[in-house]
Structure formats: structure tokens, C-alpha cells
KEDREN-693745 format. One record per atom (N, C-alpha, C, CB): x negated, y negated, z negated. Coordinates in steps of 0.05 Angstrom, whole numbers, plus 5000, padded with zeros to 4 digits. Each point is the difference from the previous one (the first is absolute). Last residue first. Glycine has a CB too. Example, Ala and Ser with C-alpha at 12.3 -4.5 7.8 and 13.67 -1.06 7.14 Angstrom:
% KEDREN-693745
474350454858 498449764999 501549784986 497650135043 501851024958 501849765000 498249765000 503850234975 
//
This chain:
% KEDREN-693745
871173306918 502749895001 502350015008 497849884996 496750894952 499149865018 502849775005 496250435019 501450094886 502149925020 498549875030 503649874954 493350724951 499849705015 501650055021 495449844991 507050984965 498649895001 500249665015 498550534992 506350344972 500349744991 497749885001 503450094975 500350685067 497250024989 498949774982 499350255039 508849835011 500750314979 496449984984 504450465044 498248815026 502050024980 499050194974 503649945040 490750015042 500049854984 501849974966 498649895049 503450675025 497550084993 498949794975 499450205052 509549754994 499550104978 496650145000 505850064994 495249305077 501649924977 499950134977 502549875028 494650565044 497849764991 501149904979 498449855042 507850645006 498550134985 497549874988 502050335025 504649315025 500850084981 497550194982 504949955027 493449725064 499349804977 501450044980 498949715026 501451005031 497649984997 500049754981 498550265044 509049954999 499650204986 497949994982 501850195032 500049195039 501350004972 500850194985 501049695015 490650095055 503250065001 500850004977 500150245035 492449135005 499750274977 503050064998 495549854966 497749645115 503050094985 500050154986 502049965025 492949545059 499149934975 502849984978 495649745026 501850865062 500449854990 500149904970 501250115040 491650245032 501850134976 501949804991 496350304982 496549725087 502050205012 502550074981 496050205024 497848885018 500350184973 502450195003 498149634970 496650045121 502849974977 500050134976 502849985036 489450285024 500149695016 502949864970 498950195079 492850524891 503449985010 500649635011 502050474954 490449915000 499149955023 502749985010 495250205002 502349834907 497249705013 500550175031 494349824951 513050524993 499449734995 498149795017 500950234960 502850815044 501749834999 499849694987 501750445003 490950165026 502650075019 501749854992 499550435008 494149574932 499149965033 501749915022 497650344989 503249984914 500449685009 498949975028 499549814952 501051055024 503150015000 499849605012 502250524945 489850065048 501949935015 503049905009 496850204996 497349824923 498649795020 501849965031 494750184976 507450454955 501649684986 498949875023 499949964940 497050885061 502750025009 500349674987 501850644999 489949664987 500149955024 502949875008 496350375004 502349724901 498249765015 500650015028 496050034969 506250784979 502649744989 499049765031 500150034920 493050785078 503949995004 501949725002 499650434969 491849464993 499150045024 502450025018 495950204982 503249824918 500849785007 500050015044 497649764937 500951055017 503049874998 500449855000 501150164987 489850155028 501150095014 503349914998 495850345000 497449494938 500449835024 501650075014 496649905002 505350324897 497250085031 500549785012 500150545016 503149784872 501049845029 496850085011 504349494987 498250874919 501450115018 499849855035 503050144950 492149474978 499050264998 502650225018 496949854946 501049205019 499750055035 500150404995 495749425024 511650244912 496649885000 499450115036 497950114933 509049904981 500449835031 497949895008 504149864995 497550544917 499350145020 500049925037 501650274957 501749214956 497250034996 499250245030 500149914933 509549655068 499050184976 496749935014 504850494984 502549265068 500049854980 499350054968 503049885035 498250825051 500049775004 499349804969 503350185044 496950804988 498549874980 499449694995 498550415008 506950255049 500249964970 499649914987 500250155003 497649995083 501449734991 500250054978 502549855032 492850835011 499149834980 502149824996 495550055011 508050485055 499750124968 498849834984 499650435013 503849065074 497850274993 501350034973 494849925026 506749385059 502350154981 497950244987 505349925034 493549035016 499150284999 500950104985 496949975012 506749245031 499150104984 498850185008 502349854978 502749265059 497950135008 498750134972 499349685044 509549674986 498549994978 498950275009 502549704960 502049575102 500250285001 497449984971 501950205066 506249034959 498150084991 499450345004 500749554971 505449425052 499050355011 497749974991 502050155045 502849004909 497550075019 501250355001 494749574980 511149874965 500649945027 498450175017 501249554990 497650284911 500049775013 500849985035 496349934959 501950774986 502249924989 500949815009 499050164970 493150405055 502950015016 502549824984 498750535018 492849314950 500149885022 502350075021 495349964989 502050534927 501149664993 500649915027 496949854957 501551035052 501550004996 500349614987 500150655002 492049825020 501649875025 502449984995 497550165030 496350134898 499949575018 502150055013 494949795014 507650994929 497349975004 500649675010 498050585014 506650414978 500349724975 496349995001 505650124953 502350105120 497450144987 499149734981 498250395045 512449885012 497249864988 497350214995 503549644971 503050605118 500249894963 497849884983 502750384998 497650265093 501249834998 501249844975 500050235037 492550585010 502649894987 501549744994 498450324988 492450475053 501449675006 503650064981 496949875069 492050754932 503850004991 500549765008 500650274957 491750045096 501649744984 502750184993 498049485030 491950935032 502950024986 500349714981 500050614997 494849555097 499549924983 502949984975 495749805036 503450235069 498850264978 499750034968 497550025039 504849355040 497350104988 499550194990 499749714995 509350055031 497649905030 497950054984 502149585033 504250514905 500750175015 498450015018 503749964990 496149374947 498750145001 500350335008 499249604974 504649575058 497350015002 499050214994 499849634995 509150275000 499150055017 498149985005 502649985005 499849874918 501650275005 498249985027 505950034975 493549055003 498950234982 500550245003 499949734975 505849805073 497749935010 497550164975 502749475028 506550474959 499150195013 497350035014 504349995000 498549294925 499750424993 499950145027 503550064954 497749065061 497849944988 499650284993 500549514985 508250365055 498050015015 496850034994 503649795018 503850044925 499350345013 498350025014 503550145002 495548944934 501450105023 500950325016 497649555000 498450234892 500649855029 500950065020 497549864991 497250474923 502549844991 499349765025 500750124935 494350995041 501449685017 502049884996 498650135030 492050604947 502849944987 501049725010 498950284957 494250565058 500049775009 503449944992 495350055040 495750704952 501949884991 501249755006 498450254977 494450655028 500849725005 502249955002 497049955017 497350854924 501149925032 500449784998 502150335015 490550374940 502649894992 501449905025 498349874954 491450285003 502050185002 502549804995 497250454984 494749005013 500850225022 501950235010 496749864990 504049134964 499750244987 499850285035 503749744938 498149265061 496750044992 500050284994 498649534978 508849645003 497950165019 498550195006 500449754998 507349464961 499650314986 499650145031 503850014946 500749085083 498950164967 499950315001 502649634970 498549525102 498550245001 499249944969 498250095057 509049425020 499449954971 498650334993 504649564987 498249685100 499950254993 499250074973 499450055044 507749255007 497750074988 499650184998 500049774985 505249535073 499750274999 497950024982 501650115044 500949134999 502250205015 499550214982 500049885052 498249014933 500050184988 501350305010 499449594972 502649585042 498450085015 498950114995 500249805015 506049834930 501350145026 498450025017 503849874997 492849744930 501550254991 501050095026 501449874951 495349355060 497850215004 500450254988 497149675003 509949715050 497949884972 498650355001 503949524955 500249975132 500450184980 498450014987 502150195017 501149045046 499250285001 500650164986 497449875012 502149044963 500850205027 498850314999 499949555030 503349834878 498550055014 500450095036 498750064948 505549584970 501349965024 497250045022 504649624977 496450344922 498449865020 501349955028 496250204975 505850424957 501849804993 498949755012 501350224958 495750675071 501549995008 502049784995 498450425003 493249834956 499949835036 503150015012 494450215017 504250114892 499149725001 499749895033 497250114951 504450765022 503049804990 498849775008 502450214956 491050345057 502050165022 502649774997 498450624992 495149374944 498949785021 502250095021 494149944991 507650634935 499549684995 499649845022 498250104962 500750745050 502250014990 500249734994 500150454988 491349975015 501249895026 503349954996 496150295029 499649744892 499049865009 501849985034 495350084960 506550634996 501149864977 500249745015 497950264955 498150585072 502149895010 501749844991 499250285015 492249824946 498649945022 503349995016 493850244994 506250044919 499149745000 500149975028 497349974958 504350835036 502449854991 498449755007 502850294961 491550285042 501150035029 502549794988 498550595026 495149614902 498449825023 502149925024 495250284991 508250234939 500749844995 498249775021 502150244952 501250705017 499249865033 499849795004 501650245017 498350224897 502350065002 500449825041 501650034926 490650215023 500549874978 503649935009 493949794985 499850625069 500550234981 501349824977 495850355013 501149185063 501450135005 501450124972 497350035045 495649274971 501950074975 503050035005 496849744975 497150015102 499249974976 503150124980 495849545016 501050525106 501950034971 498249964977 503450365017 492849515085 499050204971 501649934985 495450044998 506549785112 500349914981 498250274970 505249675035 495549785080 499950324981 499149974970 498450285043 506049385056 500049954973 499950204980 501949675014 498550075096 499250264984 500549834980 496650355022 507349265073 499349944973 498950214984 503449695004 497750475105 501849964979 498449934962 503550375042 492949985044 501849785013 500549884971 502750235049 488350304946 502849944996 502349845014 497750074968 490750425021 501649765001 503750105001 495149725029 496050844947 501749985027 501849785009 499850434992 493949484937 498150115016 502250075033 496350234947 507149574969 498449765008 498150075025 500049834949 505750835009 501549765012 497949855014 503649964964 492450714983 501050145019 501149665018 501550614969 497449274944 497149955016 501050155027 495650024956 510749994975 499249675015 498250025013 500949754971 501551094999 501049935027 500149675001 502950475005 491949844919 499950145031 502149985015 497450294986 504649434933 497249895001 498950075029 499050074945 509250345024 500349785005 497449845007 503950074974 494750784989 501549965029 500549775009 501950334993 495849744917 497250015019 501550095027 495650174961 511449654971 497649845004 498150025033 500150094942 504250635018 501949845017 498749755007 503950194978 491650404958 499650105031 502549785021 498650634979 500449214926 497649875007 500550155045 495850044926 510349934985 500249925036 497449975011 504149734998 498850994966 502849824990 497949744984 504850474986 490350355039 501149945020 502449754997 498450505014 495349454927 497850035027 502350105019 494550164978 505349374931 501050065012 499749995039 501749924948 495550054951 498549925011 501749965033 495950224961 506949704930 499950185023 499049935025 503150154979 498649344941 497750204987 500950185027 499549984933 509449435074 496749994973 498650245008 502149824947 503249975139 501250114971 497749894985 502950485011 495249085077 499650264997 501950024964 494250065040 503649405071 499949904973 500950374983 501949315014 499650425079 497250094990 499350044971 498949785037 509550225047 498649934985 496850044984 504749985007 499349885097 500350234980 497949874979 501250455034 502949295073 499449944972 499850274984 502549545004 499749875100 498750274984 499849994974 497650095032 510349335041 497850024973 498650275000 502949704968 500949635114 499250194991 498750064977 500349995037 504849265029 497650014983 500550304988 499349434988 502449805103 501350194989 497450164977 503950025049 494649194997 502249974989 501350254987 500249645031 492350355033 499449964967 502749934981 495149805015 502850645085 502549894983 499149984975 503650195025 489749845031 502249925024 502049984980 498850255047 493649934913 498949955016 502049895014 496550294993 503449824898 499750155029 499049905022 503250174988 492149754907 502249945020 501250075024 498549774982 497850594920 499750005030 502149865016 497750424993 500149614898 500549985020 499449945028 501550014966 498350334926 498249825011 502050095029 494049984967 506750014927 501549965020 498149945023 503949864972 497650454920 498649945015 500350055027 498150004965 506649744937 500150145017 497649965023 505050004984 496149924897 499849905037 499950355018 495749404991 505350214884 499650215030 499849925020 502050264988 496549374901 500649875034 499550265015 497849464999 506350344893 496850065013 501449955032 496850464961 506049514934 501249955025 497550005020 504349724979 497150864937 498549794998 500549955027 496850074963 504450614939 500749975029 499749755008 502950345000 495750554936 499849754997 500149935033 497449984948 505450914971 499549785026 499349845002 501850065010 498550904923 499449685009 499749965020 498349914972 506750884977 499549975030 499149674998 504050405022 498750504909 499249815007 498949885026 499950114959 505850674973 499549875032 499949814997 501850215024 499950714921 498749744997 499649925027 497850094956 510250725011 497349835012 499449824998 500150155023 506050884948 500449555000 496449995006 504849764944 500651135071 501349844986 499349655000 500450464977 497750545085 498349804979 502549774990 494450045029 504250895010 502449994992 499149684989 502150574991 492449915061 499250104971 502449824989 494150104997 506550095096 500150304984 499249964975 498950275037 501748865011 502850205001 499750264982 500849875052 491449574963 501249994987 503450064995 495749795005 498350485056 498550074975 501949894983 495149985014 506949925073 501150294996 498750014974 500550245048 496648914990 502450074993 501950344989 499049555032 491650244992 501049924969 502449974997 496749804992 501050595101 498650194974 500349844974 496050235032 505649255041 502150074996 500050384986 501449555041 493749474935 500150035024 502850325000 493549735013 507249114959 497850284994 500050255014 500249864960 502249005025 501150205020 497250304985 502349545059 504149514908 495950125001 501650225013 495849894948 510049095019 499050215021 497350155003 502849725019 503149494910 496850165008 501750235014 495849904953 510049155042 500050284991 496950135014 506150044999 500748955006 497450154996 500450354981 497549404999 510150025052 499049974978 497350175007 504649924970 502349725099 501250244987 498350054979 502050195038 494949135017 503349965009 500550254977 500749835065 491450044939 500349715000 503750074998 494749745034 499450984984 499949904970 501549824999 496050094989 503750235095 501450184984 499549814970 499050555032 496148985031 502449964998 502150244994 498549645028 492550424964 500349834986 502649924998 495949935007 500251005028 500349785009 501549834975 499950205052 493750674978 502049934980 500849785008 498550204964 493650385065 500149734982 502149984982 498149795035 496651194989 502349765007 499749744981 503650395013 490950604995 499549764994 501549925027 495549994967 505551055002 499449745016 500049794983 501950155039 495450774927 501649845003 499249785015 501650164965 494950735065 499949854978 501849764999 495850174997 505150915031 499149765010 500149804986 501050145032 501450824954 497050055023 499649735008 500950485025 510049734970 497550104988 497249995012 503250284984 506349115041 498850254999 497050014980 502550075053 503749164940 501450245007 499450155010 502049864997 495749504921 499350125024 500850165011 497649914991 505549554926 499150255004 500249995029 501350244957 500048944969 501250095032 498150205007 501849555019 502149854886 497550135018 500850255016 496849844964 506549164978 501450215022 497550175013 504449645016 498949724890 497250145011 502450095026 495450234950 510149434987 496949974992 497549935015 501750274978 509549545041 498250314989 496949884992 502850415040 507549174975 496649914992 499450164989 499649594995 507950375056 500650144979 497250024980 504050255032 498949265056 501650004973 499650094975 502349995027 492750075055 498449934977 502949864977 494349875036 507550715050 498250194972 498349784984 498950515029 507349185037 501950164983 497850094981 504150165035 492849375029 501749894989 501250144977 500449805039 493750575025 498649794972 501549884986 496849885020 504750735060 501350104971 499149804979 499850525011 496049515082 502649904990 501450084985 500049895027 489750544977 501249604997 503349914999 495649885035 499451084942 501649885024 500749674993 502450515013 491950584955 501149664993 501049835020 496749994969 500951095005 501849885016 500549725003 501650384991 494850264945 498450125020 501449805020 498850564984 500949244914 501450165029 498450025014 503749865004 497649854887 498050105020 502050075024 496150214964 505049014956 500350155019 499250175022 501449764983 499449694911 497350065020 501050225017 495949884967 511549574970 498050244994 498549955028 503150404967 505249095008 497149894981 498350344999 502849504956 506250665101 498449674982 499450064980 502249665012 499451015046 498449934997 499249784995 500150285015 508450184981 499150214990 495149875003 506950475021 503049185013 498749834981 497250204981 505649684997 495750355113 502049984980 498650024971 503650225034 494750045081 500049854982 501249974978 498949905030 501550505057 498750164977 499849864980 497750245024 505749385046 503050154999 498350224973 503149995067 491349304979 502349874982 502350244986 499549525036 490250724995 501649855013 502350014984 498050055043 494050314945 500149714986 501349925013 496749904982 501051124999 501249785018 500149684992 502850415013 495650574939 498750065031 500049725012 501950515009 496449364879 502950095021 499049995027 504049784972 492750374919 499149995021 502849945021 495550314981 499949274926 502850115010 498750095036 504349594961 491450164930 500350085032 502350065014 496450174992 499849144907 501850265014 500150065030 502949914963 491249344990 501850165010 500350174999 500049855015 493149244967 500250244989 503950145011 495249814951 495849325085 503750054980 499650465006 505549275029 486349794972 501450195010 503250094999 495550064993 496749244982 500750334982 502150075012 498749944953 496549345102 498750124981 500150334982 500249495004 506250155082 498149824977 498950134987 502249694995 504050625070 500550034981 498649804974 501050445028 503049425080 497250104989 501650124972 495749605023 506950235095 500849794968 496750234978 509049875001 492550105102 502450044993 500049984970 501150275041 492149675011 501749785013 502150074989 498149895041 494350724955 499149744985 501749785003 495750135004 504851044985 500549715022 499349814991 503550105018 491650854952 502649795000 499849765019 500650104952 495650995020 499949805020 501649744987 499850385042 495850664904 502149745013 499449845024 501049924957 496951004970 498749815017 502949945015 494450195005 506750134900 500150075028 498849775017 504250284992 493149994896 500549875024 501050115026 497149794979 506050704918 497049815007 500549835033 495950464971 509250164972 498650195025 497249785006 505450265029 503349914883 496949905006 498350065020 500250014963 510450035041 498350114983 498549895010 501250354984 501749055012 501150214984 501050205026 501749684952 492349665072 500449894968 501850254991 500049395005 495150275089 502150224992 498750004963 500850375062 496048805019 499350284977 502250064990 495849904984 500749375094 502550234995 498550144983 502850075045 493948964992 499450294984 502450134997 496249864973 497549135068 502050285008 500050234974 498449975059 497248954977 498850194979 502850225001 496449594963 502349695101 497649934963 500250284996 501549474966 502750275136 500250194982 498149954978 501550305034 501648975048 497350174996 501450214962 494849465033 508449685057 500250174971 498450275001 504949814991 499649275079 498150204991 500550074973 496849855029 509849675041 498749944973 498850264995 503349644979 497049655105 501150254989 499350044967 499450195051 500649135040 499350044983 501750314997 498549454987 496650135103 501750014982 500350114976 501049945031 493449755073 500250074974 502750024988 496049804997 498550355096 503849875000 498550054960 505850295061 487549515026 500550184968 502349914993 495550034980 500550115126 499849804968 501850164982 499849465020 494850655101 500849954967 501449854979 497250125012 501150135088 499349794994 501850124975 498549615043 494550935014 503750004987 500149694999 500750484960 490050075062 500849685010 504049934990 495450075056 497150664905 502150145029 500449745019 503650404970 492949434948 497850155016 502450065022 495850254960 509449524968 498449745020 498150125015 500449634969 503550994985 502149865011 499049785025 502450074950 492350314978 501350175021 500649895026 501850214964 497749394950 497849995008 500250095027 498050034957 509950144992 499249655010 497949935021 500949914953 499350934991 503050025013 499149805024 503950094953 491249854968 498750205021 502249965022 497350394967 505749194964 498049855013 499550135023 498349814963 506950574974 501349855023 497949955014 503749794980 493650704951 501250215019 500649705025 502950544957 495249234965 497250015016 501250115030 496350144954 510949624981 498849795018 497149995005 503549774984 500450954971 501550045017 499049655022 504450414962 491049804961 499950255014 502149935019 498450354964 501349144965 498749935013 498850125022 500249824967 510550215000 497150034990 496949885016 502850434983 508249545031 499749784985 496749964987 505750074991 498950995048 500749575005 499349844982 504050035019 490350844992 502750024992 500449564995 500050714969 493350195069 501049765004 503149794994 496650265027 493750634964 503349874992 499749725007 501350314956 491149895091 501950184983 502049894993 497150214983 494049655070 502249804989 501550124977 500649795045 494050805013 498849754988 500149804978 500050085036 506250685000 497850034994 497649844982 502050195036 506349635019 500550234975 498050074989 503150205019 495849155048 502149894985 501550234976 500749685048 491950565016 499049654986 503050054985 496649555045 504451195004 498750034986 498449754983 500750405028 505849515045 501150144982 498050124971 503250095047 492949485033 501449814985 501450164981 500449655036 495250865022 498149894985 501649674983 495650285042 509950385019 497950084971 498749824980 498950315028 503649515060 501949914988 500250044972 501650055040 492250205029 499549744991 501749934978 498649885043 502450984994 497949944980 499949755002 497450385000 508949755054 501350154973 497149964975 503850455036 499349005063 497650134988 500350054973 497349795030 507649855063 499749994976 498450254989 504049715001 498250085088 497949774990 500450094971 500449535036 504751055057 500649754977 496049994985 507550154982 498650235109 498149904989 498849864975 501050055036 507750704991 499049655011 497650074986 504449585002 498151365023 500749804980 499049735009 499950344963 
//
């Protein structure tokens, strides 16, 4: 095997400050701009040359929650709720249940206006059609057993464009509870409150040596769901990223590194949008200049993007929106190591996809385990992750930029997302009605 510099327990010891220490980190909190700093602090110890991309967002925080079953008399189901998707206020509102498998458009129908909707199934592009019918309540049953409801944001622009409605998720032993006690009508209360607050991105950079012109992103977010500490989704993607700046700096680079900590991923990717929002702009702007060369979006060859880490049991994963050549070269590495990668071709709903929207090859870097489950729930703790899987992921990424960044005489990839691939970006966005990159 090549020689590689990266170091799975060092990499630890950040994954554990930022899940541990720090904890939940959720955008716009004071937890997520300790988390940056450290990030920052880092950054600069390494010598990067640093800075803080800010931006806004609109935060929100859960007052006060309650699902109670009213006929028959069962008393409270423990809850979750979204804090971005609308509230009940104080007293609440009272319903009839309706359960349906699907919240997609063809299940739909008048059989749940004005009643509190249980599924097991909720789907954003149906918003249109299912707040015609201004249901109450929509509560969303877990789809396996043995796990606690996740904590999601929700997004402001579902409310904004298609009306406010309380979202609580519970788990999927209360859903079968309340199916078998046939329950008729519920109390549901959900206080919100919400407050424009500041996320950032944190950016520190290596310059190259012979082709600084040409630029390279690492990145992985950091920032974290409410109240979840989130040790592999991202603290472990993170703490990779944190170590191969130091790996870089130490082996130097032909080529530009830029290694990036995402903010207020989970809040719909919105650190990575902002940030291809910005190069996107100046990209128009040097070009109405009549700039020479090429603007720094088009020097831009390639990002790599590392969510969801850390879990010892499980495999690697690598999802590509770029050149074939970019998928075989992954295929073929980890054929020459030894080292297994499901590799595929298609999104992953994650950073590297804002930045493929914008044109950039991106390879997005997972770990695939049983714990995922526990993504965006309370259990996403260090308690399934090692060193040893940041160690895997860490060596193979180190070589992959070795070889094809800080030492290849010609960038080997061209800079192309086929049009199979930017259709599909397209409806990723589309079907998830989320923020829009530009």
C-alpha cells in the first residue's frame, strides 16, 4: 500500500470535541459557532489561510410538545416536533385520526380534511395537494422498530409557500399502539418560536505549489439536527476533513486544497448552496468584466464531500456526479488496495451535490452501517464509531488526492457532469422542494 500520514486516532480525538464536548449542534446555536471556532482554531494552527463565509438562516427551537389520545382515554404519546414547519400555540387543536400508508398525491383525498393524519410515509411533494385539504396535525411513525423519533427541522419555505402545519414524529411501537386501540380523536399541541440567527462556513486553505490555479474542495458538514449530538452525521466526516488538512500541509500539493466545515447542512445544505451561490456570482461577475482567464468557479476541478462516518461495522461508499472517468478511478483504486467501496453513480443528499449543481465533479464519501438508523435521533452517539473507520475512509481519500491532485503532472478528470447526472440534481432538488442552488 502507498505511504500515507493520516491518523484515524488523531482523527478521533476531534470527532469526540465536536460530539462530545460540544454536542448538539444545531445552526444558528451557540454550540455550533463553538464547534466553528475550534474548526477555525485548527485550521490556523495547521498555517491554512482561513475565513469565515457567514450567512443567515432562520433558527427555531420546540416550547413546549404533546400528543394525547382523547378517545379513548390512553393519556400521552411521547413525541418529537419540527420547529420550522408551523405550530399550534398555546391550546392546541383537537381531531379526528385518519390513518393513510402514503402522503403521496394518488393516496390522498377529501377523507383527511380537517382531521390529524397518521402515516408512516410523509413526502414533501405532495405539499401541494395535501395542504388543500388543511389537515390538522400530520404525525409521522418511524419506519422501523426499537428507535427513537428523529429530530428534523422542517423548512420555512414549505410553510411560506404551501401554509403552516405541526409535524411530531413518534416512534413506531406508538404507532401500532394507536392503530390497535382504534383511537378516534387527539390533542396536539406544538409551541414554536423562531429567530434569524448566523451559520458559517469554515474554510481554511492550502495553497498549491505549481498549479495553484487549479482548486480542489474537501468538505464535510458539522453542524447538527436539534438536541442530537451527532457523532457519526457529521461530527466523524468532519474530523476526517480536519486530518487530511494536516496530512496536506505536511505533504504539500501542486494543486490548490480547500478544505472546507459546512454549516447548516441538515437545515436543507444550505452552508454549500450559499457558498455555490457566492462562487456563482463572482463567476458572472468576472465574466461581465471581461476578465482574462478563468474565474474561480471554473477553477474549481473537483470536490470531495465526507458525510456520515465512523461506524465500525459496515462498508464504504462513494457516490459520483462526474466524469466516468472520475467512477472508474474510484472502482479502480479500491480494487489496487483492497479496500471495498460500493461506488455508484447518482446523487447523495448531501454538500457535494450543491456544488455539482453548479457544474463542480463531486465524489460524496460514506460509511454505510446498521447504526445509520440512528441518524437524526438521540442515538447517534460515539457509541457505535472507532478509529479504525475513520483510518479506512482517511487512508484511501489521502491516496486517492495524492495521486490525483498534490502529485499528477495534468488534472486527470474532466471538468463534466453528463446529462444524465445534471437531470437528476435537478429533480433532487425539485421532488424535495428544497432551497434551490443557483
Amino acid at each position: 500500500m502507498n505511504e500515507t500520514l493520516f491518523d484515524g486516532e488523531e482523527a478521533f480525538k476531534h470527532l469526540k470535541m465536536l460530539a462530545e464536548e460540544i454536542g448538539a449542534r444545531p445552526s444558528g446555536s451557540e454550540a455550533e459557532r463553538k464547534a466553528a471556532k475550534y474548526i477555525q482554531k485548527y485550521f490556523e494552527k495547521l498555517g491554512l489561510d482561513v475565513q469565515i463565509q457567514e450567512f443567515e438562516v432562520t433558527a427555531g427551537k420546540v416550547k413546549s410538545k404533546l400528543l394525547e389520545v382523547l378517545k379513548p382515554n390512553l393519556g400521552e404519546i411521547p413525541c418529537e416536533a419540527m420547529p420550522l414547519t408551523g405550530g399550534t400555540g398555546v391550546e392546541g387543536v383537537e381531531g379526528e385520526i385518519v390513518y393513510v400508508e402514503s402522503t403521496d398525491e394518488e393516496y390522498l383525498d377529501s377523507k383527511i380534511a380537517g382531521k390529524i393524519i397518521l402515516t408512516p410515509r410523509f413526502t414533501r411533494k405532495s405539499m401541494n395537494i395535501l395542504m388543500k385539504y388543511k389537515p390538522l396535525a400530520i404525525i409521522c411513525i418511524e419506519n422501523y422498530p426499537k428507535i427513537y423519533p428523529k429530530h428534523l427541522w422542517g423548512m420555512p419555505e414549505h410553510r411560506e409557500k404551501y401554509g403552516s402545519i405541526p409535524i411530531l414524529r413518534i416512534t413506531f411501537e406508538d404507532g401500532l399502539k394507536l392503530l390497535d386501540s382504534k383511537v378516534e380523536k387527539l390533542r396536539v399541541i406544538v409551541e414554536t418560536e423562531e429567530e434569524k440567527a448566523k451559520s458559517q462556513n469554515v474554510i481554511g486553505e492550502l495553497k498549491g505549489t505549481s498549479r495553484d490555479d487549479e482548486i480542489v474542495i474537501i468538505g464535510g458538514h458539522y453542524d447538527t439536527v436539534p438536541n442530537v449530538s451527532g457523532a457519526g452525521d457529521n461530527a466523524g466526516g468532519t474530523s476526517i476533513v480536519m486530518e487530511l488538512a494536516k496530512v496536506f500541509v505536511e505533504k504539500g500539493s501542486r494543486r490548490t486544497m480547500r478544505f472546507i466545515a459546512w454549516g447548516a447542512e441538515e437545515m436543507g445544505l444550505r452552508g454549500s448552496i450559499f457558498y455555490a451561490k457566492k462562487l456563482k456570482e463572482k463567476a458572472e461577475e468576472f465574466k461581465k468584466s471581461g476578465g482574462d482567464g478563468k474565474s474561480e468557479l471554473e477553477r474549481v476541478k473537483l470536490a470531495l464531500n465526507l458525510d456520515v462516518h465512523g461506524a465500525m461495522i459496515g462498508s464504504n461508499s462513494a457516490a459520483i456526479l462526474g466524469p466516468p472517468e472520475l467512477t472508474a478511478a474510484v472502482k479502480l483504486l479500491s480494487k489496487e488496495l483492497g479496500i471495498l467501496y460500493n461506488v455508484r453513480e447518482g446523487v447523495y443528499s448531501s454538500d457535494g451535490t450543491s456544488l455539482s449543481s453548479i457544474g463542480i465533479p463531486s465524489v460524496s464519501f460514506s460509511r454505510s452501517s446498521g447504526s445509520n438508523i440512528f441518524m437524526h435521533s438521540i442515538e447517534d452517539s460515539m457509541r457505535w464509531l472507532r478509529p479504525q473507520a475513520l483510518q479506512i475512509q482517511g487512508e484511501f481519500i489521502e491516496i486517492f488526492l495524492t495521486r490525483y491532485v498534490a502529485e499528477a503532472a495534468a488534472f486527470p478528470f474532466e471538468r463534466k457532469i453528463p446529462d444524465k447526472l445534471r437531470k437528476e440534481i435537478e429533480n433532487y432538488f425539485k421532488n424535495r422542494l428544497m432551497l434551490k442552488p443557483p
